[in-house]
C-alpha positions in Angstrom: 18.3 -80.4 -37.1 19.3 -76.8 -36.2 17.5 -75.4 -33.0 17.4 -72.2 -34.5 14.0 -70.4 -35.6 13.6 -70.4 -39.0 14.3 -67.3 -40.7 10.5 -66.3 -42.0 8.4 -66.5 -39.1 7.0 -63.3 -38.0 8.0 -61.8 -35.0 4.9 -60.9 -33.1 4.1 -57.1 -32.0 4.9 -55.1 -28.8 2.4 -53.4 -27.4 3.4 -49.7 -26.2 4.0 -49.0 -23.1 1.8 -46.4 -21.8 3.9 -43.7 -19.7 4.0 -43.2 -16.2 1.7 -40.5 -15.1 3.0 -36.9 -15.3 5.8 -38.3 -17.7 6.2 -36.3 -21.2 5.5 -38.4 -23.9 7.5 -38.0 -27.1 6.8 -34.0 -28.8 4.2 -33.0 -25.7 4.5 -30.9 -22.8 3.4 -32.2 -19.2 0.2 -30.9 -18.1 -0.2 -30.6 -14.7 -3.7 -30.4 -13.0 -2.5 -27.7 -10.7 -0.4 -24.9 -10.3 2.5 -24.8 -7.9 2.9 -21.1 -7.7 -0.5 -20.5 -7.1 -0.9 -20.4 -3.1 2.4 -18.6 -3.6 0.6 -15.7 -5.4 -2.4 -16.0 -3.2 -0.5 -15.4 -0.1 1.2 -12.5 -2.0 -1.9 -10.9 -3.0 -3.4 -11.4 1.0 -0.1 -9.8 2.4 -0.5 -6.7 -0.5 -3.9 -6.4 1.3 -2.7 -6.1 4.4 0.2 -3.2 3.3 2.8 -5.8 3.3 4.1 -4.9 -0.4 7.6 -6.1 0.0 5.9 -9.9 1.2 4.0 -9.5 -1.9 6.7 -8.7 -4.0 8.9 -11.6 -2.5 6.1 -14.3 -3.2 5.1 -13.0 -6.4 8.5 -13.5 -7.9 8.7 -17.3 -6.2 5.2 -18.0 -7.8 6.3 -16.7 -11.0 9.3 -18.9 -11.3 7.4 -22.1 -9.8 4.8 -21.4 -12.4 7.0 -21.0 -15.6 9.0 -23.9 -14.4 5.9 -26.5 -15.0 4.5 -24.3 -17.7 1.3 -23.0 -15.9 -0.2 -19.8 -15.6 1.7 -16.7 -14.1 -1.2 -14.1 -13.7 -1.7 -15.0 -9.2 2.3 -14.4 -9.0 2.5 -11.5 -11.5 -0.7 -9.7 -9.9 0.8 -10.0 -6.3 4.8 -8.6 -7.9 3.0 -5.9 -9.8 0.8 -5.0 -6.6 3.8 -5.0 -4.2 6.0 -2.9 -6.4 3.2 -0.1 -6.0 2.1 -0.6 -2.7 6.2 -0.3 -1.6 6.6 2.7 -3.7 3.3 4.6 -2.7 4.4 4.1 1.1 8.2 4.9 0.2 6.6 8.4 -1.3 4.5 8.7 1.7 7.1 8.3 4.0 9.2 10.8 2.2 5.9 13.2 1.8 5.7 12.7 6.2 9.2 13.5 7.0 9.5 16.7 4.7 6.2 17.5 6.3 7.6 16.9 9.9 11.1 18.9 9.0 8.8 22.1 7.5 6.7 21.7 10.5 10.2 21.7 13.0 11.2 25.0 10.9 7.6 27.1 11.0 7.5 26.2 14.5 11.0 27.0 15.8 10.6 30.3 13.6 7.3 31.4 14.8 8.4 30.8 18.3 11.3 33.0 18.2 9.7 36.0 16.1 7.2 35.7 18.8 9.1 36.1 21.7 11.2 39.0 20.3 7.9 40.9 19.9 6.8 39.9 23.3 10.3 41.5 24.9 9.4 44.1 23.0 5.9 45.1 24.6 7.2 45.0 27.9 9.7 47.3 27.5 7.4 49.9 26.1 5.3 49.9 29.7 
């Protein structure tokens, strides 16, 4: 007698093997229950509060990226980059807008002051 099965018998299922959790399973994405950029953009939108726009630029790229990687939502890390970019430009302009103040102030001043003493020269001489 041959210990071999016999060729007809059925060979009995295999159950699946659920996957691990956060594992994709065949033709789906991994959902994850929470976002990784998300304190990221938070922080970024706190620092644009505070007039930090470059802090909120930095963090609202990092979120962004973090985000996209998992495939969550962008809109915390886009609102703080978006929000930085014109916070930083507003305060470059109003830098700019202080120092050409500042240099037409210098110029009025130092003019004023010497058109002033040339007529004040002038007044004593006359007596």
């Amino acid at each position: 007698m041959d210990q071999h099965q016999p060729q007809n018998q059925p060979v009995p299922p295999v159950a699946p093997v659920p996957p691990a959790p956060g594992q994709p399973v065949a033709g789906q994405s991994v959902v994850y229950a929470e976002n990784p950029g998300q304190t990221l953009g938070i922080v970024g939108i706190i620092l644009n509060f505070f007039g930090i726009g470059l802090g909120g630029i930095i963090l609202g790229v990092m979120s962004r990226s973090k985000s996209k990687a998992v495939g969550a939502s962008t809109t915390l890390g886009t609102i703080s980059l978006v929000w930085g970019i014109i916070a930083t430009v507003l305060t470059l302009l109003w830098v700019i807008f202080m120092i050409v103040m500042f240099v037409i102030a210098a110029v009025a001043s130092d003019s004023s002051t010497s058109s002033s003493d040339y007529s004040s020269s002038s007044n004593y001489s006359s007596y």
